[in-house]
C-alpha positions in Angstrom: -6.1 -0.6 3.1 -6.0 0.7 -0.3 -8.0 0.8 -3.7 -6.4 -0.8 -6.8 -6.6 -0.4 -10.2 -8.5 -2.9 -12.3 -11.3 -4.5 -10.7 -11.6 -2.5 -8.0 -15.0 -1.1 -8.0 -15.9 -5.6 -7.7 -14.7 -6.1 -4.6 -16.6 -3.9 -2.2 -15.5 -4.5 1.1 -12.6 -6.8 0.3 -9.7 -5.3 2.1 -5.5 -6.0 1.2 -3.9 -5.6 -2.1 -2.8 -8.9 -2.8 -2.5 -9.0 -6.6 0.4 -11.5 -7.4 0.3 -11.1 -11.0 -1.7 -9.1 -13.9 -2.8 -12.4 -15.2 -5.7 -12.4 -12.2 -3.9 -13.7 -9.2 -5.2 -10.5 -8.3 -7.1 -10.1 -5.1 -7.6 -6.3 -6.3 -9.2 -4.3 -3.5 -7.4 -4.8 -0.3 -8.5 -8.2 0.7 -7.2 -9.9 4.3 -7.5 -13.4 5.1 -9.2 -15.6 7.1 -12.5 -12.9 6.8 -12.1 -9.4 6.9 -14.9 -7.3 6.4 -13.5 -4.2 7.6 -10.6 -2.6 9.1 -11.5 0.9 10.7 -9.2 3.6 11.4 -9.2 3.0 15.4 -6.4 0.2 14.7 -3.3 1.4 15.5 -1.9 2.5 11.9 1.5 0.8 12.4 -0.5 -2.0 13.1 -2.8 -2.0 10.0 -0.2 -1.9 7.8 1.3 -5.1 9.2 -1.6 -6.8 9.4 -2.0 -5.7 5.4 1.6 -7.2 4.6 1.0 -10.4 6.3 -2.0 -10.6 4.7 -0.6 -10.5 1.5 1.7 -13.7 2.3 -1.7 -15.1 3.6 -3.3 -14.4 1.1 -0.6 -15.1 -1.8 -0.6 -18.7 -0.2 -4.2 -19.2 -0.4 -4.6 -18.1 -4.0 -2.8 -21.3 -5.1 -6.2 -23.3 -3.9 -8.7 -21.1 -5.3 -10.1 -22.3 -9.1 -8.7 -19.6 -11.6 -6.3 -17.8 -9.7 -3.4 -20.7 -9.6 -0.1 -20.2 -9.9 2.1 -21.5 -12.8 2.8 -25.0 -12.1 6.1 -25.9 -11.6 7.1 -28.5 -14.0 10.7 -29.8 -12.5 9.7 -32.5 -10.1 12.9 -31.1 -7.6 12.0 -27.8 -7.4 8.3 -28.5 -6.8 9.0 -30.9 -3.8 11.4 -27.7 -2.3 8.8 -26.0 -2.7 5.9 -27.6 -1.3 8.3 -28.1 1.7 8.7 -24.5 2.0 4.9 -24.0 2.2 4.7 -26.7 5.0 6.5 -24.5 7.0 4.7 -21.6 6.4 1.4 -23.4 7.8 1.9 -22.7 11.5 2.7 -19.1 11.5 0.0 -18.2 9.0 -2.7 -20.2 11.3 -1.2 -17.8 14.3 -1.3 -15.0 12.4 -4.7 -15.4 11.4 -5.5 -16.2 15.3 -3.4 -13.2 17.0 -5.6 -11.2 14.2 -9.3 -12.5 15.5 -7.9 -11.7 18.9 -6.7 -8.4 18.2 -10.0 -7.1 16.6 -12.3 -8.6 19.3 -10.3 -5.7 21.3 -11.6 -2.8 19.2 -13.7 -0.9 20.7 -12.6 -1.3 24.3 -10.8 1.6 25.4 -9.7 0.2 28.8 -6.1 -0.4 30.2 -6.5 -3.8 30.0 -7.9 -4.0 26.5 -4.7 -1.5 25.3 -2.1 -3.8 27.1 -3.9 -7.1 25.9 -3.5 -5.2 22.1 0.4 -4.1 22.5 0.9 -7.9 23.5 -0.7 -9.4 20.9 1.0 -5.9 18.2 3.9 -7.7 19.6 3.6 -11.1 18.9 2.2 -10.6 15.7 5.0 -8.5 14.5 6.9 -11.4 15.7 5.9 -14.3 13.6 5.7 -11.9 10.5 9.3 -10.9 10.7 9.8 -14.9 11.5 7.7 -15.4 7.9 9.6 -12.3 5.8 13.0 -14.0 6.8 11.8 -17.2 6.2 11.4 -16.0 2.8 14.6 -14.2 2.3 16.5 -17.5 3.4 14.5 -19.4 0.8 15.5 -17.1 -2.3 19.1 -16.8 -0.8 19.1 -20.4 -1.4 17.7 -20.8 -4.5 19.2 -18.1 -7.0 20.4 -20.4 -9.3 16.6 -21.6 -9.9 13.0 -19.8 -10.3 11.7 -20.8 -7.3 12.2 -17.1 -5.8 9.8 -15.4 -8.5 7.0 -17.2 -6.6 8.5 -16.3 -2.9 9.0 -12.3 -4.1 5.6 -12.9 -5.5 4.4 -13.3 -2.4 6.0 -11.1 -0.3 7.2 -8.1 -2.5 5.1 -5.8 -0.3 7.1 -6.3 2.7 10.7 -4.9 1.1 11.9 -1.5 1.3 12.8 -0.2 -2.0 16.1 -1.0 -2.0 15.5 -4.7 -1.2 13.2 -5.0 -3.9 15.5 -3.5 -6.3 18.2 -6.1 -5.6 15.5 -9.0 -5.4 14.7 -7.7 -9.1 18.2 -8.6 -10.0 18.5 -9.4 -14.0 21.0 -11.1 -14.2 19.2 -14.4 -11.5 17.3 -17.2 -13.1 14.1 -16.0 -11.5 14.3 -13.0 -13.5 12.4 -13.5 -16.4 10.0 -15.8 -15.0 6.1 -14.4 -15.0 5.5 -14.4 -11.7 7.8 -11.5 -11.4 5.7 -9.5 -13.6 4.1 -7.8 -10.4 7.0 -7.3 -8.1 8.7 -5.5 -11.2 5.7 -3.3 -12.1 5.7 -2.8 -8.7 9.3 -1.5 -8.0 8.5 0.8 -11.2 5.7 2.7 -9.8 7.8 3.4 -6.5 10.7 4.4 -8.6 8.7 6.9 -9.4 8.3 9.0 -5.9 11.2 7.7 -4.8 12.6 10.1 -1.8 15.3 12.2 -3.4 13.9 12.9 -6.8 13.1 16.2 -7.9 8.8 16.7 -8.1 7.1 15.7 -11.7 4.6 18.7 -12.2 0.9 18.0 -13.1 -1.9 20.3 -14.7 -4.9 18.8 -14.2 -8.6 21.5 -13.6 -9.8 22.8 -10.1 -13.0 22.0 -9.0 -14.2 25.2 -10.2 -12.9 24.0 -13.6 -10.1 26.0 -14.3 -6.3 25.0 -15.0 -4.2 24.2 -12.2 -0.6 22.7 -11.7 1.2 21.2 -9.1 4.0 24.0 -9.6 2.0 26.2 -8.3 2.2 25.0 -5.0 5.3 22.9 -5.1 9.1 24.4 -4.7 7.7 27.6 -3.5 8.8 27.7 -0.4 6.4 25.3 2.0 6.8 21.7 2.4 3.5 20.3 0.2 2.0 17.0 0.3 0.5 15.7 -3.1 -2.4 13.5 -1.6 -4.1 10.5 -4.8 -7.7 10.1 -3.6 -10.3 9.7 -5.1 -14.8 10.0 -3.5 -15.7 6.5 -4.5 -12.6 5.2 -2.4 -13.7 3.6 0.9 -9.9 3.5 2.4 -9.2 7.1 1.3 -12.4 8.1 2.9 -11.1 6.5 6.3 -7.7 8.1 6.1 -8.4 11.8 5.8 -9.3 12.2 9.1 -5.6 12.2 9.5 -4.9 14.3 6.6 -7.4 17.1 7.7 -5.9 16.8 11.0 -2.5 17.5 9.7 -3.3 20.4 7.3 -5.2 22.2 10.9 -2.2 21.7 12.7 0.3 22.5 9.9 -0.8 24.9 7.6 0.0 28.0 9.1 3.9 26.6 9.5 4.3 26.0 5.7 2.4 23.3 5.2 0.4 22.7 2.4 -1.7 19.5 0.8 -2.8 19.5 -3.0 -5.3 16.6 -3.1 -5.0 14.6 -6.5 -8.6 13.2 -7.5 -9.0 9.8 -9.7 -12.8 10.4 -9.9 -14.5 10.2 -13.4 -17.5 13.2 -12.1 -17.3 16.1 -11.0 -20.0 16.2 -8.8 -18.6 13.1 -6.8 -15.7 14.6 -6.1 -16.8 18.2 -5.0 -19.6 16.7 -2.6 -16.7 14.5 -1.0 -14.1 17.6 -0.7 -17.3 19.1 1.1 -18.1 16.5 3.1 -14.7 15.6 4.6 -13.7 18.9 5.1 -10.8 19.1 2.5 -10.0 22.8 2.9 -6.9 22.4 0.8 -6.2 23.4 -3.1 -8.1 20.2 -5.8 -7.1 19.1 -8.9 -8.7 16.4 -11.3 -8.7 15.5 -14.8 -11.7 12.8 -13.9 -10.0 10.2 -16.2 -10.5 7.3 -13.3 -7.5 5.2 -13.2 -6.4 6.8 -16.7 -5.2 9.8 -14.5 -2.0 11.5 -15.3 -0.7 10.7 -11.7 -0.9 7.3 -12.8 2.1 7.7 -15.2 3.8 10.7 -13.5 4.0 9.2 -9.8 3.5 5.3 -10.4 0.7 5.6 -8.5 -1.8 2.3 -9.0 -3.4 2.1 -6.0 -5.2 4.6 -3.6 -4.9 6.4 -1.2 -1.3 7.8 -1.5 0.8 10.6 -0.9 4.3 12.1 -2.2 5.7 14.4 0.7 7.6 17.5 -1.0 10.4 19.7 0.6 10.2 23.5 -0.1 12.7 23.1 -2.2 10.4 20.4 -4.9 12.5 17.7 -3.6 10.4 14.2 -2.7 11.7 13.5 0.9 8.9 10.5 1.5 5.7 8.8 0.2 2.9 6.5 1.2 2.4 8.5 4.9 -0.5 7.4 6.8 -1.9 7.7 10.1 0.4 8.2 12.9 3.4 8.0 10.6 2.4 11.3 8.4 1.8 13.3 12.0 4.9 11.9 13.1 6.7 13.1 10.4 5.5 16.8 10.4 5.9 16.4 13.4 9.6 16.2 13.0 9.7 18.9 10.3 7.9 21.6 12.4 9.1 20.7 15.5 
């Protein structure tokens, strides 16, 4: 669950960043099909997140009925028919995704055996016919270089690649290449370019909270291993995820551990009454130009929350840690 740039602030409780292209095949906010209202942080992170990539699929799909949000038709009569057949198959394992998803959330709440094996059955099905989906995908633009019908099928799924599948999906020199609906999956790779693990840490001065200067050098290359956490107060999925944060600066920050927290409010007040509130004990920093923040360029970073995890020596070693997966890691730092 994250907050996106743009239209954000419109689509209250719409969950999964789904935004295909920058021309408004943009579900903004994070928004899950067939009716999410709400995904709370009991779900099993590792599950979340693939619920939010197959949602994106899900979601890409159903864009194409919805007035004003259509993809560009394709013209060639050839390549339409290929593709329309490659949507047919889709149909069955999107209807049991959405399905295993209704079933999993009825669950929530329950904290018996029963309900806990009932969920690691249906984890484990749903990861299934997701990974069935994803390859279904790569087969389809293996097959079809030589034509543009894999801009619409990376549209649709660039979310589920690991950087360095993306990058060779974004190959120039392919007929898809230039095509618009590759405008996003670009942009995309772009921004993760950007806090890619192995790069050296891009500073940042932004102001305290107290309003004087502050940089990320400060903290950074000095010796502890620092994450740089984007937030921001008016950011319901931030606001769900820092009980994980907080619980990782308690266990970690008297092992050389430390979290600057990177704010994409516009007011100060906002954002100090949220540091208060959810007990963010770590070192601030704002320049309260909303989405015009400096993190934006710096770190690539378009949608909240997110993290850059830095060695001791400024080096980025991972980013976009949540849940279970940020513990885990320190975890394997401090061990």
């Amino acid at each position: 669950m994250r907050h996106q740039n743009k239209s954000t602030k419109n689509c209250k409780k719409r969950l999964l960043r789904a935004d295909i292209t920058r021309k408004r095949i943009n579900f903004a906010c994070e928004t899950m099909a067939p009716s999410i209202t709400d995904i709370q942080t009991s779900i099993n992170s590792t599950m979340r997140k693939k619920i939010l990539l197959a949602a994106a699929i899900m979601m890409s799909i159903a864009a194409q009925a919805q007035t004003g949000v259509k993809m560009p038709e394709i013209q060639d009569a050839t390549l339409k028919a290929k593709y329309e057949a490659f949507m047919e198959q889709l149909k069955a394992p999107n209807e049991q995704l959405a399905v295993e998803y209704q079933n999993y959330m009825v669950l929530q709440g329950d904290t018996s055996s029963a309900a806990a094996a009932k969920r690691a059955e249906i984890e484990n099905r749903f990861n299934s016919v997701q990974q069935q989906m994803v390859d279904l995908y790569r087969k389809a633009i293996r097959e079809n270089r030589d034509n543009i019908l894999p801009a619409y099928f990376i549209a649709q799924t660039f979310r589920n690649y690991d950087y360095a599948e993306l990058k060779a999906l974004c190959d120039s020199t392919t007929a898809y290449y230039n095509h618009q609906m590759m405008a996003q999956p670009k942009m995309y790779l772009a921004s993760i370019e950007k806090r890619q693990p192995g790069r050296t840490f891009a500073d940042l001065q932004m102001k305290d909270l107290a309003g004087n200067d502050i940089t990320l050098s400060q903290f950074v290359g000095k010796g502890k291993y620092v994450l740089v956490d984007f937030w921001a107060s008016w950011c319901g999925p931030c606001r769900q995820e820092m009980p994980n944060v907080v619980k990782s600066y308690a266990q970690y920050k008297d092992k050389g551990y430390e979290i600057v927290g990177v704010s994409f409010d516009q007011k100060q007040e906002p954002w100090k009454k949220a540091v208060d509130e959810l007990g963010m004990t770590w070192p601030q920093m704002s320049d309260l130009k909303g989405w015009q923040c400096q993190a934006n360029e710096v770190y690539g970073v378009n949608s909240i929350p997110s993290n850059v995890l830095i060695d001791p020596q400024g080096i980025i070693i991972a980013h976009d840690l949540r849940g279970e997966e940020l513990l885990n890691r320190l975890e394997e730092i401090f061990k």
